[in-house]
C-alpha positions in Angstrom: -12.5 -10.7 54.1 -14.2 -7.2 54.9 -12.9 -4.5 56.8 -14.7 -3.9 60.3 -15.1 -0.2 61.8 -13.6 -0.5 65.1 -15.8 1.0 67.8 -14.6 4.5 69.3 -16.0 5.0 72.9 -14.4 7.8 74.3 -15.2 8.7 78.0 -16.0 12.1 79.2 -12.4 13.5 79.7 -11.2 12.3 75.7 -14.4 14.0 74.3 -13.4 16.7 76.7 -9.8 16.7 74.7 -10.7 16.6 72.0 -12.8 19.4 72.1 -9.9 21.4 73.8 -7.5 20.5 71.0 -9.5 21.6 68.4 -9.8 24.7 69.9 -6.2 25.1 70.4 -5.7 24.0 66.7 -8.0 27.0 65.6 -5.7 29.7 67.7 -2.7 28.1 66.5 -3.8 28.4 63.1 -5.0 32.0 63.8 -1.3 32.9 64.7 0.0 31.3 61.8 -2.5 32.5 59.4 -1.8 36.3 60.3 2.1 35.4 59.6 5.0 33.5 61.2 8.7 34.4 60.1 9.7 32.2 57.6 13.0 31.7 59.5 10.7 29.9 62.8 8.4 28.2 60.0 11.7 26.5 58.5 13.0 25.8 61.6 10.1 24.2 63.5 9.6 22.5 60.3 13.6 20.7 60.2 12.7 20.2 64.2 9.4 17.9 62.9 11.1 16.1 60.1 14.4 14.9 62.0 12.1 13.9 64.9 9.6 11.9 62.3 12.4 10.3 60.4 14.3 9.4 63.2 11.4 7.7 65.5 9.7 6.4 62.6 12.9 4.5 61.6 13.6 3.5 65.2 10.1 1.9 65.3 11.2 -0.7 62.5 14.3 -1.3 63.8 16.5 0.8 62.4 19.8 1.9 64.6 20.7 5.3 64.0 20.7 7.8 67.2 18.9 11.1 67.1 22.0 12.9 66.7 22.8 10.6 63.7 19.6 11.0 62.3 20.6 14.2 62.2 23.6 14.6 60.9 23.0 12.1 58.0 19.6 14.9 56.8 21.9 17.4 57.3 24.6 15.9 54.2 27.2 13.8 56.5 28.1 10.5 56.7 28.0 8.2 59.4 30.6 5.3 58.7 29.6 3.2 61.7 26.3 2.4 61.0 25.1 0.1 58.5 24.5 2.1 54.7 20.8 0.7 54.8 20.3 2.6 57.9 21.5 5.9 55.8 19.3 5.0 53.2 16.1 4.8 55.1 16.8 8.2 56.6 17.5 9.8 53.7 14.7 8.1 51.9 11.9 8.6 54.6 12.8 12.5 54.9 12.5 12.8 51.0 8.8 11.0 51.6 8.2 13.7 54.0 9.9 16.5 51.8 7.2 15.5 49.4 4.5 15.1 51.9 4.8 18.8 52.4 5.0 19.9 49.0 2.1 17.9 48.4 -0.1 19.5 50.9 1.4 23.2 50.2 -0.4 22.5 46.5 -3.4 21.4 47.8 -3.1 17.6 46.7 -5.7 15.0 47.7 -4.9 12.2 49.4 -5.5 9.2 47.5 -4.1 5.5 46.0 -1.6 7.7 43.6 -0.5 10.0 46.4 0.1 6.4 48.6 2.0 4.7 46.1 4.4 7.6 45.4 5.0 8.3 48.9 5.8 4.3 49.5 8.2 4.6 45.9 9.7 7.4 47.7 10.0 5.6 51.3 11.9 2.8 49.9 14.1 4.4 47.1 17.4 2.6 46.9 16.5 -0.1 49.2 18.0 -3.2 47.9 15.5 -6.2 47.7 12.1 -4.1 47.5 9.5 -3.2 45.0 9.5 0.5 46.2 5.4 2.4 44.5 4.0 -1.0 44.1 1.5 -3.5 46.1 2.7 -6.2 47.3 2.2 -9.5 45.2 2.7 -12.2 47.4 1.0 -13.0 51.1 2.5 -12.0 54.1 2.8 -12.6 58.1 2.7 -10.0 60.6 5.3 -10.8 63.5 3.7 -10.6 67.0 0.1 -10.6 65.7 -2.9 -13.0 65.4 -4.3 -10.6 62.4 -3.7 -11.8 59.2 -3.9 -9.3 55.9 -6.0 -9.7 53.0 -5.0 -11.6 50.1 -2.6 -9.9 47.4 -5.2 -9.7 45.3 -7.9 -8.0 46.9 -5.5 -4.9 47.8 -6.5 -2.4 45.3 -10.5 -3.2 46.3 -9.5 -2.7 49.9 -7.5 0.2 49.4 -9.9 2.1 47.0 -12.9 1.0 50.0 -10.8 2.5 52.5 -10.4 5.5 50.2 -14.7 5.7 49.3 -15.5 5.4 53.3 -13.1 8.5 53.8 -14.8 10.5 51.8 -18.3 9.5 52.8 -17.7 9.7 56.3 -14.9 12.4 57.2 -17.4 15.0 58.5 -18.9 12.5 61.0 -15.8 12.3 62.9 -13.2 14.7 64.8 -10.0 15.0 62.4 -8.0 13.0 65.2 -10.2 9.8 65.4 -10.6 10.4 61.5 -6.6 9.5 61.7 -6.9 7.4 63.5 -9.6 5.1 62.2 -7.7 5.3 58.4 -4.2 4.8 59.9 -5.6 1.2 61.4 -7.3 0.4 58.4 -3.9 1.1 56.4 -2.1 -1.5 58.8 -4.8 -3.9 58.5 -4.4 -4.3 54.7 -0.6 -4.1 55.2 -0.6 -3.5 51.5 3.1 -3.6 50.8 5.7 -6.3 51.3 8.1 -3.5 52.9 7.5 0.1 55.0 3.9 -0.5 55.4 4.6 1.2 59.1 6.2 3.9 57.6 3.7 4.5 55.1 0.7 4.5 57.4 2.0 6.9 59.8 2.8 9.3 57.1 -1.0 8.7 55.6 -1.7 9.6 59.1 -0.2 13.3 58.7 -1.2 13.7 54.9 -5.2 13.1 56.6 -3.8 15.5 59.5 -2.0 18.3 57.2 -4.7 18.7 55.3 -7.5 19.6 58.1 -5.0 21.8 59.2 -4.1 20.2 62.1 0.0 20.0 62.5 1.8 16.2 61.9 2.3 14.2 64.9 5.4 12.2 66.1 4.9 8.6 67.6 8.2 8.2 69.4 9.9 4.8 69.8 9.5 5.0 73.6 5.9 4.7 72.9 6.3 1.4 70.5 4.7 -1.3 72.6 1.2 1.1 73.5 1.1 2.2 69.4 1.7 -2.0 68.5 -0.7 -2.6 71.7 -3.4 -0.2 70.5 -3.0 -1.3 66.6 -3.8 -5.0 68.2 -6.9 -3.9 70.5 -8.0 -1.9 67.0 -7.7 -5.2 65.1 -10.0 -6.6 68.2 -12.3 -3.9 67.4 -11.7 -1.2 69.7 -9.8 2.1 68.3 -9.9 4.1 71.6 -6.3 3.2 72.8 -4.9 4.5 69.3 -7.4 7.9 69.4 -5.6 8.5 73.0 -2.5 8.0 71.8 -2.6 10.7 68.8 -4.5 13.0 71.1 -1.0 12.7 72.8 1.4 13.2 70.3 -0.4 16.1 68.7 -0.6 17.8 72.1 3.8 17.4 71.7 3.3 19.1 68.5 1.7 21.9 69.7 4.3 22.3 72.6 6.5 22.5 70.1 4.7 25.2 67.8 4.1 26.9 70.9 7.2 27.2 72.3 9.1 28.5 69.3 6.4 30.9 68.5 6.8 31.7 72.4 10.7 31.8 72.0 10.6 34.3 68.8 8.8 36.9 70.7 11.0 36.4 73.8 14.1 37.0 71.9 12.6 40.2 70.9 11.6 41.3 74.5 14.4 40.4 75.9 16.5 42.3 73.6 15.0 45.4 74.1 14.9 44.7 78.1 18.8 43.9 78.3 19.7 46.6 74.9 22.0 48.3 77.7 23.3 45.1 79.2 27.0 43.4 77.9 26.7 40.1 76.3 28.4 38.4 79.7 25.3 40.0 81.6 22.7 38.8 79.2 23.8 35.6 79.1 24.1 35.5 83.1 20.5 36.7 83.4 19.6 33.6 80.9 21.3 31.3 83.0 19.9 32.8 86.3 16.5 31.8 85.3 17.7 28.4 83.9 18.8 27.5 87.2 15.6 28.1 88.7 14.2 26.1 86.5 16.3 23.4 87.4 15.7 23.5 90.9 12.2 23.6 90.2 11.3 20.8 88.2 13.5 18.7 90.4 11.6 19.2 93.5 8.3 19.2 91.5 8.9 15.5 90.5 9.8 14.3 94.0 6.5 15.5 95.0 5.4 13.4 92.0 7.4 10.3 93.3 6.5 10.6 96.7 2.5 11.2 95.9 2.8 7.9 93.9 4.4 6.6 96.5 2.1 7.3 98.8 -1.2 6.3 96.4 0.5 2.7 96.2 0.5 2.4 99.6 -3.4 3.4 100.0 -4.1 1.0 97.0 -3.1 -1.8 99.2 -5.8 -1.4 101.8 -8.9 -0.3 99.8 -9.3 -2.5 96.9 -13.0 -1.0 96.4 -11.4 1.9 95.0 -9.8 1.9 91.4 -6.8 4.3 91.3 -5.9 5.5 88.3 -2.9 8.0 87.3 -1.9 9.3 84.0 1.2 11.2 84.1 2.2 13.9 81.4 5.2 15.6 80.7 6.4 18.6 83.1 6.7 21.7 81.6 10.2 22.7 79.5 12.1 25.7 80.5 10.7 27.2 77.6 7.2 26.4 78.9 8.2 27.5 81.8 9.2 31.0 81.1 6.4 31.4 78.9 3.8 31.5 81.8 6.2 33.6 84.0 6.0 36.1 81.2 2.3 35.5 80.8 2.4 34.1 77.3 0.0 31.7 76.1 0.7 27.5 77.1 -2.0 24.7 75.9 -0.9 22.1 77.4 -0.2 22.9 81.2 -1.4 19.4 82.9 1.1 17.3 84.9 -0.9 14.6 86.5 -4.6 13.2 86.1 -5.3 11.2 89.3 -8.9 9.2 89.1 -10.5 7.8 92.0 -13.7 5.4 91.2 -15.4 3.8 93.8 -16.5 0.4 92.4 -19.6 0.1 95.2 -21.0 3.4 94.5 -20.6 3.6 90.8 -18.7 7.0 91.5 -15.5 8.6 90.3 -13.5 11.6 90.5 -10.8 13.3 88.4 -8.2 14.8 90.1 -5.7 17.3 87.8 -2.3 18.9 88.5 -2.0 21.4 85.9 0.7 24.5 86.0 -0.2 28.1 86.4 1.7 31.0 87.7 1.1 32.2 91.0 0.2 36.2 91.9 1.4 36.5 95.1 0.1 38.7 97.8 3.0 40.6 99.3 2.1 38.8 102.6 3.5 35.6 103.1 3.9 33.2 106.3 6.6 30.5 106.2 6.1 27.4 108.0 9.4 25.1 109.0 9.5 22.3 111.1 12.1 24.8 112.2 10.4 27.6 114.8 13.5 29.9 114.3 13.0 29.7 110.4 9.1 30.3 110.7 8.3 34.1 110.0 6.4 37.1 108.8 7.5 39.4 106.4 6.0 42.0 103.8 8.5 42.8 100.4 7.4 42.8 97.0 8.2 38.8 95.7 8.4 37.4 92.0 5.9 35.5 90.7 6.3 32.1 90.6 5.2 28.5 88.6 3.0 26.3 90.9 1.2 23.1 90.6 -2.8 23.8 91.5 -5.3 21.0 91.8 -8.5 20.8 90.3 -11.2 18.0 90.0 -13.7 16.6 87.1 -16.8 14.5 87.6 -18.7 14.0 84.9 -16.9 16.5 82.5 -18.1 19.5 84.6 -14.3 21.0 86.5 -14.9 22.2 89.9 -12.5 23.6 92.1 -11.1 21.0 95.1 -13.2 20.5 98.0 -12.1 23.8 100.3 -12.1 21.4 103.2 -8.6 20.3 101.8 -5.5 21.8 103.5 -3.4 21.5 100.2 -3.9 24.6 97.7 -0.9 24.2 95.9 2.8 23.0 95.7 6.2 24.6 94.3 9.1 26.0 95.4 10.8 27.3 98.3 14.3 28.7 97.9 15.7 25.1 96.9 13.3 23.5 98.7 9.7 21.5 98.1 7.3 23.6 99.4 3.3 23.8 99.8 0.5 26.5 100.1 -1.7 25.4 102.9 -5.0 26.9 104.0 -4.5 28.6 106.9 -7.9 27.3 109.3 -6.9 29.6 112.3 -7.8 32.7 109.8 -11.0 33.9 110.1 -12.1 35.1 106.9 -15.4 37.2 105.2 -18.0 34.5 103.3 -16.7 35.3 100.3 -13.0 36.2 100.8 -10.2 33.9 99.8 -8.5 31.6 102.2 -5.1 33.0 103.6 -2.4 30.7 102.4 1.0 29.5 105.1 4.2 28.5 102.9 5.0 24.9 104.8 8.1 23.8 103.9 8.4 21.1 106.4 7.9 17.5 106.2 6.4 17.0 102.6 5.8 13.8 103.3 3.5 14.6 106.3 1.7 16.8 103.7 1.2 15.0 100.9 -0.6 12.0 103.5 -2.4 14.6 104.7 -3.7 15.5 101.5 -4.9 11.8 100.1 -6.6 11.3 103.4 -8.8 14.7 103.3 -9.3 13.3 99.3 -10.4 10.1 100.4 -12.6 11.5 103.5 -14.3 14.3 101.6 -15.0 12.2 98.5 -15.3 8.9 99.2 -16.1 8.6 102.8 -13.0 6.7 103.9 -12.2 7.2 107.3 -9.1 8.3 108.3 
């Protein structure tokens, strides 16, 4: 029984990710490199390993909460949950306590490093042989692979081990991962924790390229088993996509506390001369904003869907796709009000391919802060409402549109109406190209606030998509 290399085809926009990651890894590195307080290190740090032990955990069944999770790492007990529970957690984040001490001496991974790591994992669980291979054969539930005899383990596990360090330079560090993380489950080398085990080899391959440990969540448990089984079937590209993912989360996370450090300190000395009742009002001002926000941003997200669904129906020669990512976090958010630097600012990745003419287009929502001129037209479905006025305005988060064919980013056809969406007091609102403005060759469109029907809009917009790009008539 020999191990197969799966096959790794990434289309245009992975390769494209990838690329982008790295690059985000090297500045992040940078950063750290020229010195993080030990305070944020320790505390980004706890943030990782409560989130890894818990979702880890959670992914084999076991029942504790977040909070629990928590709590337990943090010296408490929690009576109403079964003591095996408490065990695991307190075992895994002792795994992962020594996963970091390993990597901060330079350690290599290897079969020693994997056994102690597994000893580690299942330390005081009753009924296992915790450092050891497993010595009898074994089923795995819900799949049609079957692992290699007992006693061909050590030969698989130092083949895995020789291929590593033959081929890690032919690969990005990501689908490096995320070929040895399969090949891990596929030997399935221990009676017990073999899950656990592999996503911590995962980091240790991670940690040591210096790229920052990833988190796969339980909410994502049927695409990691899904992709584990299409990797068994000799395709790893699912699994890549889902690590590309969770270490975008990651960096968020590094981000936003780096973000939040300096914040702290600019905001201090901006409100030195204010109370603590003010400072904390001027917190909560923005926090409501926020709120208000990222409501109306993800109705415009529910009724664009909605609205896709519906065109779906009547031209099946087109294959929609829609990948959705997270919306920013207030934290996120204030960072690119303040003009500090966010990675990972895309919200939705629309792709039209027309099956007849072999033709596709991306289509990507991404965050960005809007410099407003002080001009600004408001359009209501209300005349009394609609107005003119000149005052100096805030600047503001709004959702821009941008497309991608063939890896090369363009900016939307300008014979779209749509420019952008946001925020208008507490209402949905849209920047719409103004056509009755007449305009120099090369000077930008004048923009109208509609804050009407969004609906009406949002049609309006899929049918100039479909008209400009794919020669649907209206």
């Amino acid at each position: 029984m020999t191990f197969n290399i799966p096959e790794f085809k990434p289309d245009d926009e992975l390769k494209e990710e990838l690329n982008h990651i790295e690059k985000v890894i090297d500045n992040l590195n940078e950063k750290r490199d020229q010195g993080l307080s030990k305070e944020l290190l320790a505390n980004l740090k706890k943030q990782l390993l409560i989130s890894h032990v818990y979702h880890s955990n959670a992914i084999e069944g076991n029942k504790l909460s977040l909070r629990e999770t928590e709590l337990i790492l943090n010296g408490m007990v929690v009576n109403e949950r079964p003591l095996k529970d408490e065990l695991e957690a307190r075992s895994l984040a002792n795994a992962t306590k020594y996963l970091y001490s390993l990597i901060d001496g330079s350690e290599t991974l290897s079969k020693r490093t994997l056994l102690e790591l597994h000893g580690l994992i299942l330390k005081d669980i009753p009924g296992n042989i915790a450092g050891k291979f497993r010595t009898e054969e074994v089923i795995i539930k819900n799949s049609e692979h079957k692992p290699p005899f007992f006693h061909d383990i050590d030969s698989h596990v130092d083949d895995m081990f020789k291929w590593m360090n033959r081929n890690s330079h032919r690969y990005h560090p990501l689908v490096m991962a995320s070929f040895l993380h399969h090949w891990l489950t596929w030997i399935h080398p221990f009676s017990d924790g073999n899950g656990r085990v592999s996503r911590m080899f995962l980091n240790f391959f991670l940690l040591q390229k210096g790229y920052p440990e990833i988190v796969i969540r339980i909410t994502d448990r049927d695409l990691y088993y899904n992709s584990l089984i299409e990797a068994d079937k000799g395709e790893i590209t699912s699994l890549v996509n889902l690590v590309a993912d969770n270490i975008r989360d990651t960096i968020v996370q590094y981000e936003e506390l780096i973000n939040e450090d300096e914040r702290q300190k600019s905001w201090v000395r901006k409100y030195k001369n204010l109370s603590l009742p003010q400072y904390e009002a001027a917190k909560s001002k923005h926090s409501f904003q926020y709120e208000v926000w990222k409501n109306q941003i993800n109705v415009f997200k529910s009724l664009l869907f909605e609205s896709i669904h519906e065109v779906e129906t009547y031209l099946p020669h087109l294959d929609i796709n829609i990948k959705e990512y997270s919306i920013l976090s207030f934290s996120q958010y204030l960072d690119l009000l303040e003009d500090r630097k966010v990675s990972n600012t895309w919200y939705i990745r629309l792709r039209i391919f027309d099956m007849n003419k072999k033709f596709g287009v991306n289509f990507i929502f991404y965050f960005e802060r809007l410099y407003r001129s002080k001009l600004l037209r408001l359009n209501t479905d209300d005349p009394k409402q609609q107005s003119n006025f000149t005052r100096k305005l805030p600047p503001q988060i709004k959702l821009y549109i941008s497309t991608k064919t063939d890896g090369i980013s363009q900016n939307l056809d300008d014979r779209i109406d749509l420019a952008n969406i946001g925020t208008w007091k507490d209402q949905l609102s849209f920047g719409v190209i103004n056509r009755r403005f007449k305009r120099a060759p090369h000077q930008k469109p004048k923009l109208d606030t509609n804050a009407g029907n969004p609906g009406k809009v949002i049609r309006k917009f899929i049918d100039q998509v479909l008209e400009f790009y794919f020669d649907v008539e209206k």
